[in-house]
PyMOL Python script that loads the backbone (N, CA, C, O; Angstrom):
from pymol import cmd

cmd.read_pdbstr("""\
ATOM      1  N   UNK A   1      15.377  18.456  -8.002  1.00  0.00           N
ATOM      2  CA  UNK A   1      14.533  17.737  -7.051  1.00  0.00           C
ATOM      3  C   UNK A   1      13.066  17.980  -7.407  1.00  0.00           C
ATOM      4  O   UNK A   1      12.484  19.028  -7.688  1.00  0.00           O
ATOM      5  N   UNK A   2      12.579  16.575  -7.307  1.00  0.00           N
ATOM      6  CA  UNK A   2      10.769  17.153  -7.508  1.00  0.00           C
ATOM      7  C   UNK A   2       9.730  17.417  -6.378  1.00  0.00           C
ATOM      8  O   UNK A   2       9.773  17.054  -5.202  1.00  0.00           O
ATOM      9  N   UNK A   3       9.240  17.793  -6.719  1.00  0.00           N
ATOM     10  CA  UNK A   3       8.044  18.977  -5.370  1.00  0.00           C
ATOM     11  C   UNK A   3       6.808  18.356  -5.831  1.00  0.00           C
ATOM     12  O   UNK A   3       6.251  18.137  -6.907  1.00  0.00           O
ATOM     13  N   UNK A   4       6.572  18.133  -4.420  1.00  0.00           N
ATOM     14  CA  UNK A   4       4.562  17.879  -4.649  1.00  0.00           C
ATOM     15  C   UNK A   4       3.962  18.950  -3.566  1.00  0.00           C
ATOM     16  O   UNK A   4       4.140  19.058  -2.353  1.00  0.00           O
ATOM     17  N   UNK A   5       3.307  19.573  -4.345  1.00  0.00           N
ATOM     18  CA  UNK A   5       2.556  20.318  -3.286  1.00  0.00           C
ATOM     19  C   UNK A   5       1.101  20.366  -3.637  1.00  0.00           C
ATOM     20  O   UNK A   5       0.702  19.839  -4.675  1.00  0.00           O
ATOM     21  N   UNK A   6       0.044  21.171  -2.552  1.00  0.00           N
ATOM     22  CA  UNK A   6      -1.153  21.351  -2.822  1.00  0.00           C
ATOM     23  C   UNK A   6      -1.514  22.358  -3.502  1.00  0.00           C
ATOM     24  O   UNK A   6      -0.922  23.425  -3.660  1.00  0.00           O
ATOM     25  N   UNK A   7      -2.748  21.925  -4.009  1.00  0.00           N
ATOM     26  CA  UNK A   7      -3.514  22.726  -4.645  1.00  0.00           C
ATOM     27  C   UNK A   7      -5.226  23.023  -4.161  1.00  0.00           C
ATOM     28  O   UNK A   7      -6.276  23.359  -4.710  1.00  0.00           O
ATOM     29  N   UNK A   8      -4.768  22.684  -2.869  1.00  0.00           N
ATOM     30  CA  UNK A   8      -6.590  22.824  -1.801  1.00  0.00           C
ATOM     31  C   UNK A   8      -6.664  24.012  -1.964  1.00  0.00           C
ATOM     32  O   UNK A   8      -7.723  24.302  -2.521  1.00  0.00           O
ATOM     33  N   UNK A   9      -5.908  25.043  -1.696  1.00  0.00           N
ATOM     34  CA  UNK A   9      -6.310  26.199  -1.543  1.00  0.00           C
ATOM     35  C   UNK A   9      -7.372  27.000  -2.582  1.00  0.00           C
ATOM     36  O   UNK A   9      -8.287  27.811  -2.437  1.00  0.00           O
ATOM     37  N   UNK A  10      -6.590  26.163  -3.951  1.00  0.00           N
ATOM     38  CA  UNK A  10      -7.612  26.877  -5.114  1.00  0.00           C
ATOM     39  C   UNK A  10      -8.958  26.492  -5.064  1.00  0.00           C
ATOM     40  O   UNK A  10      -9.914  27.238  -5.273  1.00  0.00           O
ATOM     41  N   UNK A  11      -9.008  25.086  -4.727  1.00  0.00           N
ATOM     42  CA  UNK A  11     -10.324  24.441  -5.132  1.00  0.00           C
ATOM     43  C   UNK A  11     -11.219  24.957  -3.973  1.00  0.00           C
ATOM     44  O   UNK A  11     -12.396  25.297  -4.094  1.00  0.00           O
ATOM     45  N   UNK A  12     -10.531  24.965  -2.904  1.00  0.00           N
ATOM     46  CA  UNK A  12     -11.226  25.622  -1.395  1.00  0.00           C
ATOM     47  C   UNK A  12     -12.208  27.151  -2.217  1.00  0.00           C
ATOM     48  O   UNK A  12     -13.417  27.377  -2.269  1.00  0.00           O
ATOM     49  N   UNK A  13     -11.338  27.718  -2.603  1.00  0.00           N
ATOM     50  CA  UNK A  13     -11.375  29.555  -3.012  1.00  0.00           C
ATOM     51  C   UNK A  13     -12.290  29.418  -4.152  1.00  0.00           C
ATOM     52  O   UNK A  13     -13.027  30.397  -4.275  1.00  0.00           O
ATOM     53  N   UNK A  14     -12.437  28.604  -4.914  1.00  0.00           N
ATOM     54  CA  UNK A  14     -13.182  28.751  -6.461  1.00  0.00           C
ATOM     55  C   UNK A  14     -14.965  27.817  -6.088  1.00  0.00           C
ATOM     56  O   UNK A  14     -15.877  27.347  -6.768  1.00  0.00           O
ATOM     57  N   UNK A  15     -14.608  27.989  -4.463  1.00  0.00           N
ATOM     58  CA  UNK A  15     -15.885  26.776  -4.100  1.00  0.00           C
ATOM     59  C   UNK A  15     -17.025  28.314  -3.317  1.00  0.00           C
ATOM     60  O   UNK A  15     -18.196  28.657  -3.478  1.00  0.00           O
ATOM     61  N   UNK A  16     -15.901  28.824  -2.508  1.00  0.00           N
ATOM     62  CA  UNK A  16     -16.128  29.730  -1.319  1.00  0.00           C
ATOM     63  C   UNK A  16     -16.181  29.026  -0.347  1.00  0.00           C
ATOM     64  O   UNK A  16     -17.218  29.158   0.303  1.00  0.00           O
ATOM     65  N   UNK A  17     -14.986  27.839   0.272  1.00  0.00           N
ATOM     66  CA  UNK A  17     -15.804  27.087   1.327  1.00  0.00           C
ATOM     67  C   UNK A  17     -14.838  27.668   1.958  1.00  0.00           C
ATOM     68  O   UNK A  17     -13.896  28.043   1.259  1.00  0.00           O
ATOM     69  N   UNK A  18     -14.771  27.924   3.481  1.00  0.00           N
ATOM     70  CA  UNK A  18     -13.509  27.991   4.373  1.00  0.00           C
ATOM     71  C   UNK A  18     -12.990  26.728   4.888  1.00  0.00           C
ATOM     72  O   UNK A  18     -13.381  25.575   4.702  1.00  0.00           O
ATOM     73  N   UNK A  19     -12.176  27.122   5.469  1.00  0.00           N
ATOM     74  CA  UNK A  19     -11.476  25.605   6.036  1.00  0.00           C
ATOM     75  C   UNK A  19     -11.498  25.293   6.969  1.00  0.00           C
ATOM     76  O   UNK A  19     -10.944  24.262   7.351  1.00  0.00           O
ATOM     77  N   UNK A  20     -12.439  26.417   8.005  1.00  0.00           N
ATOM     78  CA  UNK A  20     -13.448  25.706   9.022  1.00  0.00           C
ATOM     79  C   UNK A  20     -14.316  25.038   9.032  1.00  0.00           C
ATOM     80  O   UNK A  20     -14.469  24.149   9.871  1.00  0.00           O
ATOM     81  N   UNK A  21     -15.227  25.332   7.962  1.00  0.00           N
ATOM     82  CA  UNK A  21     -16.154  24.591   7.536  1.00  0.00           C
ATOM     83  C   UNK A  21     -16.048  23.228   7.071  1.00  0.00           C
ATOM     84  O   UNK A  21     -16.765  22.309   7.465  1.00  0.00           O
ATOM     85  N   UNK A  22     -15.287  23.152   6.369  1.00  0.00           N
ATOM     86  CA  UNK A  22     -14.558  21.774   5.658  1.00  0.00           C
ATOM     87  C   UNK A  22     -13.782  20.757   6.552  1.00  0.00           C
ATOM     88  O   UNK A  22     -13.676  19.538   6.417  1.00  0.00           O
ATOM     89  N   UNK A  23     -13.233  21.647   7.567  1.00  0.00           N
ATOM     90  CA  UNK A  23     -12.323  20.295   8.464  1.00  0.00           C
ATOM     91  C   UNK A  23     -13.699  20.150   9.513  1.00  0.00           C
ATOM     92  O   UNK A  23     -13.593  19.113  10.168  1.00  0.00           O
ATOM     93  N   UNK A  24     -14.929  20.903   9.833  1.00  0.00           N
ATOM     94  CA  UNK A  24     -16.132  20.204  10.479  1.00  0.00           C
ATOM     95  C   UNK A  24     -16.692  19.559   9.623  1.00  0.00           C
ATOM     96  O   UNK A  24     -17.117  18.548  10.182  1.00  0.00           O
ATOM     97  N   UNK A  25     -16.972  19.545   8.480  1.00  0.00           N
ATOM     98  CA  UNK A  25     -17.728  18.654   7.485  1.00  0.00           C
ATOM     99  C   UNK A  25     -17.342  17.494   7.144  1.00  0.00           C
ATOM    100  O   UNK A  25     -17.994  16.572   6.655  1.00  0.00           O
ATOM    101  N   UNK A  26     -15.835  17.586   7.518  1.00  0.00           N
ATOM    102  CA  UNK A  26     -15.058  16.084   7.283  1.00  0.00           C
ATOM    103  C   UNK A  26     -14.830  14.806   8.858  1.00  0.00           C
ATOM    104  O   UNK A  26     -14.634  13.604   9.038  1.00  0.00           O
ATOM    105  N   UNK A  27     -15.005  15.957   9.600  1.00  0.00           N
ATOM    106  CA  UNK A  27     -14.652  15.461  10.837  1.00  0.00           C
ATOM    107  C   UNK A  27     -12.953  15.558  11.497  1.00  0.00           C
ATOM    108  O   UNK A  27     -12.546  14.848  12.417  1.00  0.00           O
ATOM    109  N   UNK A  28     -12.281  16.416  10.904  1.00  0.00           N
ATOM    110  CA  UNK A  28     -10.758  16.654  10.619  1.00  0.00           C
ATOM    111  C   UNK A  28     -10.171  17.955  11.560  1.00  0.00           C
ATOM    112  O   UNK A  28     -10.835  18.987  11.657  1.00  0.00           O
ATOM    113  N   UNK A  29      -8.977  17.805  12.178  1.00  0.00           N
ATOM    114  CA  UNK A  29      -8.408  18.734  12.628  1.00  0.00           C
ATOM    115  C   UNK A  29      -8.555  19.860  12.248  1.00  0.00           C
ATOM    116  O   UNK A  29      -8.333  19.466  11.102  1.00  0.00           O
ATOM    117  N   UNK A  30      -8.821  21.539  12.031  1.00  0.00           N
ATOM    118  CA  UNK A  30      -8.826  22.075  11.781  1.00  0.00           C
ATOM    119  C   UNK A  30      -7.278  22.444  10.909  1.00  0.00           C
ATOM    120  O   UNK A  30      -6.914  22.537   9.737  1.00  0.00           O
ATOM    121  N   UNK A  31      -6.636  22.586  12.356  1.00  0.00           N
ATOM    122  CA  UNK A  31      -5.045  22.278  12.151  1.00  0.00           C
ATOM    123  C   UNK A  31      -4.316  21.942  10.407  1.00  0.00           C
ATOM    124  O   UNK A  31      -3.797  22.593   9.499  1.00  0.00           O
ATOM    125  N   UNK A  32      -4.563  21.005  10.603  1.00  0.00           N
ATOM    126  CA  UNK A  32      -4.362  19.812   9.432  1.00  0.00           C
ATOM    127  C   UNK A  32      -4.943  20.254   8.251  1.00  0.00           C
ATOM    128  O   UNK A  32      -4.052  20.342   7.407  1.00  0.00           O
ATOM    129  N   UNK A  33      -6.241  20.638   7.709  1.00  0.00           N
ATOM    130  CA  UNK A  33      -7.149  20.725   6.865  1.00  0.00           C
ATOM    131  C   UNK A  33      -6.139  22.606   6.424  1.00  0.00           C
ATOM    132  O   UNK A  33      -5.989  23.169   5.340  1.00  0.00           O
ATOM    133  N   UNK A  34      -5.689  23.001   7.814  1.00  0.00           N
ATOM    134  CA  UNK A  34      -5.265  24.448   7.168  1.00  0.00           C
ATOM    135  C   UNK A  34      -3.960  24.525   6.432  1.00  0.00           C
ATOM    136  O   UNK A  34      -3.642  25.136   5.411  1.00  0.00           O
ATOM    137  N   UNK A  35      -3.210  23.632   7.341  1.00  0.00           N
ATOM    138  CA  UNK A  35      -1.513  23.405   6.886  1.00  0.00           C
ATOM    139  C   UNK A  35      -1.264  22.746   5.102  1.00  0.00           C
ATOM    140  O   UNK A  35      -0.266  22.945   4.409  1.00  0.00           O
ATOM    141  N   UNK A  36      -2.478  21.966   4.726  1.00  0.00           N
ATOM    142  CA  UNK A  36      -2.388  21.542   3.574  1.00  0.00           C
ATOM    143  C   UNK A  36      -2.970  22.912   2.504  1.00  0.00           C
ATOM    144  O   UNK A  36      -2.449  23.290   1.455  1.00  0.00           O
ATOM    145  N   UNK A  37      -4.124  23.422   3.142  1.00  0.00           N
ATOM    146  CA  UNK A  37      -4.792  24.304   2.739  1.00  0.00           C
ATOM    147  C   UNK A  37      -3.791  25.838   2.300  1.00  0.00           C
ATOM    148  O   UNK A  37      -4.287  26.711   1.588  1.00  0.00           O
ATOM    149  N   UNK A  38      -2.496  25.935   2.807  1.00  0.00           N
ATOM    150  CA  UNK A  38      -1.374  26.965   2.798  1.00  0.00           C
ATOM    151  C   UNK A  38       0.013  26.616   2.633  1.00  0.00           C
ATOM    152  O   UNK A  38       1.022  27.170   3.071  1.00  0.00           O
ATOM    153  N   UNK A  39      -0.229  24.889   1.426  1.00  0.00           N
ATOM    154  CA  UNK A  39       0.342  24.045   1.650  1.00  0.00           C
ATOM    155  C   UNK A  39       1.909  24.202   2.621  1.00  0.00           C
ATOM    156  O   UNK A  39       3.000  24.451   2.109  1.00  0.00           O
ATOM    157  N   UNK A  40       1.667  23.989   4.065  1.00  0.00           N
ATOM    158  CA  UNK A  40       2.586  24.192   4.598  1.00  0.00           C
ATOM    159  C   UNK A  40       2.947  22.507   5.295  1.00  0.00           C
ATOM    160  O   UNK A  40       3.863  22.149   6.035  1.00  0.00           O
ATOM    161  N   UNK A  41       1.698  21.664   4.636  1.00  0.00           N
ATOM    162  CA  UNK A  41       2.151  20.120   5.323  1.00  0.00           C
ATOM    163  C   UNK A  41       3.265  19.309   4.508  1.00  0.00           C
ATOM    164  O   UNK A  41       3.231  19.172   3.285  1.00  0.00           O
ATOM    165  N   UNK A  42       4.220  18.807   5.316  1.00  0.00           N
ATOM    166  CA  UNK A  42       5.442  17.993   5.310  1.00  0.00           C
ATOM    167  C   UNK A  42       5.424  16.338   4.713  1.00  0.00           C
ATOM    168  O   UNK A  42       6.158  15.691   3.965  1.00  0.00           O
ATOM    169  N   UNK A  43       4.111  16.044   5.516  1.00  0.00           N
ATOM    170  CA  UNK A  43       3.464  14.879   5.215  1.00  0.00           C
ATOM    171  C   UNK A  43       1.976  14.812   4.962  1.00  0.00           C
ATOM    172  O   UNK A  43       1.115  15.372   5.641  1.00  0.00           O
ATOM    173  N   UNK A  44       1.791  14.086   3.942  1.00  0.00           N
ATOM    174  CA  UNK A  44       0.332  14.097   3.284  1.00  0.00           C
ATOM    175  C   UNK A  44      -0.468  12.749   3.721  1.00  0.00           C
ATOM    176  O   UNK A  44      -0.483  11.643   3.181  1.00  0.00           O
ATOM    177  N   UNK A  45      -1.329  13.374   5.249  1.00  0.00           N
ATOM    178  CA  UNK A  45      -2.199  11.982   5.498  1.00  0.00           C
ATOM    179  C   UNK A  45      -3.219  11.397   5.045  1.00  0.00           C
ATOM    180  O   UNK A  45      -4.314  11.959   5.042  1.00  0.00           O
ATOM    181  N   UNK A  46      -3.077  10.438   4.686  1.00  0.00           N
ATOM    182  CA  UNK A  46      -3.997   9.332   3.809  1.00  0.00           C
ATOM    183  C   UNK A  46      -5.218   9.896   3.823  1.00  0.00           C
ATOM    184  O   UNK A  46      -5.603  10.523   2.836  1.00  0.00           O
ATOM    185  N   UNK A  47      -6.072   9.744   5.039  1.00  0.00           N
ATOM    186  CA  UNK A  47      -7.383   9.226   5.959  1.00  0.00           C
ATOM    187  C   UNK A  47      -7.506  10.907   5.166  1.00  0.00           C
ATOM    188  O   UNK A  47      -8.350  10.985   4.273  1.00  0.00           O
ATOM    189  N   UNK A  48      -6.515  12.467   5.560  1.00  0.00           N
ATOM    190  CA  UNK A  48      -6.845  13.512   4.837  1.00  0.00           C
ATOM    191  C   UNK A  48      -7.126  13.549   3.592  1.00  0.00           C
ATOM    192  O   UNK A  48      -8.063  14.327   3.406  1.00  0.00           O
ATOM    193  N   UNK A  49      -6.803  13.136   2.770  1.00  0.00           N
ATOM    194  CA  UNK A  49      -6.639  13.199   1.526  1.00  0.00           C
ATOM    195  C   UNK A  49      -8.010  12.599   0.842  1.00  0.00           C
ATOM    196  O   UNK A  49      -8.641  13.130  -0.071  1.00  0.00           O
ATOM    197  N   UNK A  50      -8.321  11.339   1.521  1.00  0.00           N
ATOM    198  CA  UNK A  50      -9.468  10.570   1.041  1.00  0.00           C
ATOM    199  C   UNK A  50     -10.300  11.373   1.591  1.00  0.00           C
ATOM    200  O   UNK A  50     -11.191  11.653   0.789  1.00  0.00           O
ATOM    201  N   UNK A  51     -10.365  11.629   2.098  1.00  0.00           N
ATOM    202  CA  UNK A  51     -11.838  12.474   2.983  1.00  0.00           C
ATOM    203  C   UNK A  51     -12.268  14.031   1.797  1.00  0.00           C
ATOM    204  O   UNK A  51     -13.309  14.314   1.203  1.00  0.00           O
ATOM    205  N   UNK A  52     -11.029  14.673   1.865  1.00  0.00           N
ATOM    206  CA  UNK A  52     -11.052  15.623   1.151  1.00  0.00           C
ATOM    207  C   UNK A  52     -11.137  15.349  -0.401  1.00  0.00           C
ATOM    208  O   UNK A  52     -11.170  16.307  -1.173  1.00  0.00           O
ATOM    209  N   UNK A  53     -11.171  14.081  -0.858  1.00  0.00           N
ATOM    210  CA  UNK A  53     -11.615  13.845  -2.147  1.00  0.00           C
ATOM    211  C   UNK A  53     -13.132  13.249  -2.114  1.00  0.00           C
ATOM    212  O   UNK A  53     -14.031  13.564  -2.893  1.00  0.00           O
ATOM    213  N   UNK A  54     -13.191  12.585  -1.346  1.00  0.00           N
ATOM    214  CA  UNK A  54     -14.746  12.537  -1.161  1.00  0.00           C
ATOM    215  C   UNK A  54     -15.670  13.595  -1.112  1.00  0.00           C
ATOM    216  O   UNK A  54     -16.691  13.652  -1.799  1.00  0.00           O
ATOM    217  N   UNK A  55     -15.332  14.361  -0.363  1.00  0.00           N
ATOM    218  CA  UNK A  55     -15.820  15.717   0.490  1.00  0.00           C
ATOM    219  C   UNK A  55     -16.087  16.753  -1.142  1.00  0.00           C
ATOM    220  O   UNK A  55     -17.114  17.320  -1.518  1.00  0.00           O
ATOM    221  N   UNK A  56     -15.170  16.701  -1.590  1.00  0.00           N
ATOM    222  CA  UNK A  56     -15.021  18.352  -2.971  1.00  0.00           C
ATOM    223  C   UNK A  56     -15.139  17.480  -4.206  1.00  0.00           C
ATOM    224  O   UNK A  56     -15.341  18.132  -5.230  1.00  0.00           O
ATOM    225  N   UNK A  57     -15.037  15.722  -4.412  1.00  0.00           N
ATOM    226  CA  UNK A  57     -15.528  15.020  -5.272  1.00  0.00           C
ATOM    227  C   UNK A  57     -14.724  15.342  -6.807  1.00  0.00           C
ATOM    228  O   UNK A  57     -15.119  15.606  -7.943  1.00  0.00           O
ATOM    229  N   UNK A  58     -13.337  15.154  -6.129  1.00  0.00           N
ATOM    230  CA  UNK A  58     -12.179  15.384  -6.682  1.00  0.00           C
ATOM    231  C   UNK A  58     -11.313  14.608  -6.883  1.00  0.00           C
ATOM    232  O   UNK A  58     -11.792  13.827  -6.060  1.00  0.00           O
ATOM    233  N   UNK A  59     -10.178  13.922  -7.340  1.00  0.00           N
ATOM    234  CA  UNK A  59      -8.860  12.446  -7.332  1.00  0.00           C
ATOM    235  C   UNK A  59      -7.962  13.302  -6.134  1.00  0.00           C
ATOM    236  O   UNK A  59      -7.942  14.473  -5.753  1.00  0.00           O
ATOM    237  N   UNK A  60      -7.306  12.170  -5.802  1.00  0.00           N
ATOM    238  CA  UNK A  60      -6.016  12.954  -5.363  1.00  0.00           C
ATOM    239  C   UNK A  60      -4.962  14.078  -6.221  1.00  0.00           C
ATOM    240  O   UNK A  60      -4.394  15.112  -5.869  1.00  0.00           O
ATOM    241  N   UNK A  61      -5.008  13.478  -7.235  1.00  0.00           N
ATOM    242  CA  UNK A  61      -3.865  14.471  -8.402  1.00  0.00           C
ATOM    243  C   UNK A  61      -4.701  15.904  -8.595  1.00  0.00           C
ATOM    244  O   UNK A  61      -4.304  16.907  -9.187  1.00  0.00           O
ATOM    245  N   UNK A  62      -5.574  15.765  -8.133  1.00  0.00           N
ATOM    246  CA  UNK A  62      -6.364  17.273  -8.059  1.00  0.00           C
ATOM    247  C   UNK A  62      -5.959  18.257  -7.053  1.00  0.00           C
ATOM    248  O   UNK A  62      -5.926  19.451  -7.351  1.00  0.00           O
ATOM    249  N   UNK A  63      -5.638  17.825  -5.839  1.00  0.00           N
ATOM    250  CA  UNK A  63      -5.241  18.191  -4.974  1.00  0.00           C
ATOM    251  C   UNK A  63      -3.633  18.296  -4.626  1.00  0.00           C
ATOM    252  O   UNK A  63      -3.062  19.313  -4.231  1.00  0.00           O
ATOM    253  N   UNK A  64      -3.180  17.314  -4.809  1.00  0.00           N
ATOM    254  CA  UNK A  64      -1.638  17.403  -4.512  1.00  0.00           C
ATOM    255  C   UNK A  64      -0.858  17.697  -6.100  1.00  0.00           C
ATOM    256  O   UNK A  64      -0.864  16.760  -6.898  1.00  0.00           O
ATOM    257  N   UNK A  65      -0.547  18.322  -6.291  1.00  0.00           N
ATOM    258  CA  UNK A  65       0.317  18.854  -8.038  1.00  0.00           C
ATOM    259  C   UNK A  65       1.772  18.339  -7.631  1.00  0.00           C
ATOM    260  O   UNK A  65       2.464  18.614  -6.651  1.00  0.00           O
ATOM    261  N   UNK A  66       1.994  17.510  -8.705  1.00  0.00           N
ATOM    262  CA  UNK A  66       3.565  16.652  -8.856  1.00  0.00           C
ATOM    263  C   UNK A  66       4.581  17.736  -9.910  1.00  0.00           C
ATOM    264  O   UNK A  66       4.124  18.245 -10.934  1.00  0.00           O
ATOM    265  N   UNK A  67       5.367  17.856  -9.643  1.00  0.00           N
ATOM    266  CA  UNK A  67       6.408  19.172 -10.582  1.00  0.00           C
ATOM    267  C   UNK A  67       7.969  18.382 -10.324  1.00  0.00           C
ATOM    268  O   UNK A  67       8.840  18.359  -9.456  1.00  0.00           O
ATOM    269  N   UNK A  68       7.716  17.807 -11.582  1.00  0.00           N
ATOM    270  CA  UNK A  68       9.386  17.014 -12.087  1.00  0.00           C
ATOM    271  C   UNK A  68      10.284  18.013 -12.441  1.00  0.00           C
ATOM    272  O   UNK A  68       9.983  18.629 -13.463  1.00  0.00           O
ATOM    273  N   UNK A  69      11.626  18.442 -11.694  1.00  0.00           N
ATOM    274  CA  UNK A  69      12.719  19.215 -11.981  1.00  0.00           C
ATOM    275  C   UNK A  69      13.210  18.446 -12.995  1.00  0.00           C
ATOM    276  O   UNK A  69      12.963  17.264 -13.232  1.00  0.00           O
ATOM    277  N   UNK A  70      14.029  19.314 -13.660  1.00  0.00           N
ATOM    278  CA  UNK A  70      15.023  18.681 -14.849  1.00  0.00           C
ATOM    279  C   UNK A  70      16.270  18.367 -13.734  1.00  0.00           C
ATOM    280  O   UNK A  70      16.647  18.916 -12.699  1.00  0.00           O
ATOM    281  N   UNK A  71      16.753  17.039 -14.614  1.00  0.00           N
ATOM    282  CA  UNK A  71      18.305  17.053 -13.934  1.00  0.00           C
ATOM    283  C   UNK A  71      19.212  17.441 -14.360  1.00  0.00           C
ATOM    284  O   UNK A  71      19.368  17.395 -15.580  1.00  0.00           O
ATOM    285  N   UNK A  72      20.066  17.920 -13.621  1.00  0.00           N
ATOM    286  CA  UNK A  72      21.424  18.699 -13.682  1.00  0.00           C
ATOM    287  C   UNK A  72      22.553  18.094 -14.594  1.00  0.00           C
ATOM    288  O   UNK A  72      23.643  18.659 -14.684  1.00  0.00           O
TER     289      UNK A  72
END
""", "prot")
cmd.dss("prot")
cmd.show_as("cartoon", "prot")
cmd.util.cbc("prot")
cmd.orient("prot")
């Protein structure tokens, strides 16, 4: 099975920004901005994603990492 998960946390950490700061700078749930941030989100919202590529001036594939399993 293939996995997409985040990779905010690094870019967050290699910036020094917190993710208080960032979900006020975006205008964003705190909530939300953290769950991706520890990638613990299920679903990846749009309106998040664009914001947070605007915001750190990054693509999406920067942020979310795609990992193709081999098949069985």
């Amino acid at each position: 099975m293939s996995t997409l998960n985040s990779d905010l946390k690094r870019i967050m950490d290699e910036r020094g920004l917190s993710i208080r700061q960032v979900a006020k700078d975006i205008g964003y749930r705190f909530d939300s901005v953290r769950n991706l941030y520890n990638d613990e989100t299920e679903r990846y919202p749009k309106e998040l994603i664009l914001k947070l590529c605007d915001y750190l001036d990054v693509t999406p594939n920067e942020i979310l990492r795609y990992k193709k399993e081999p098949s069985e």
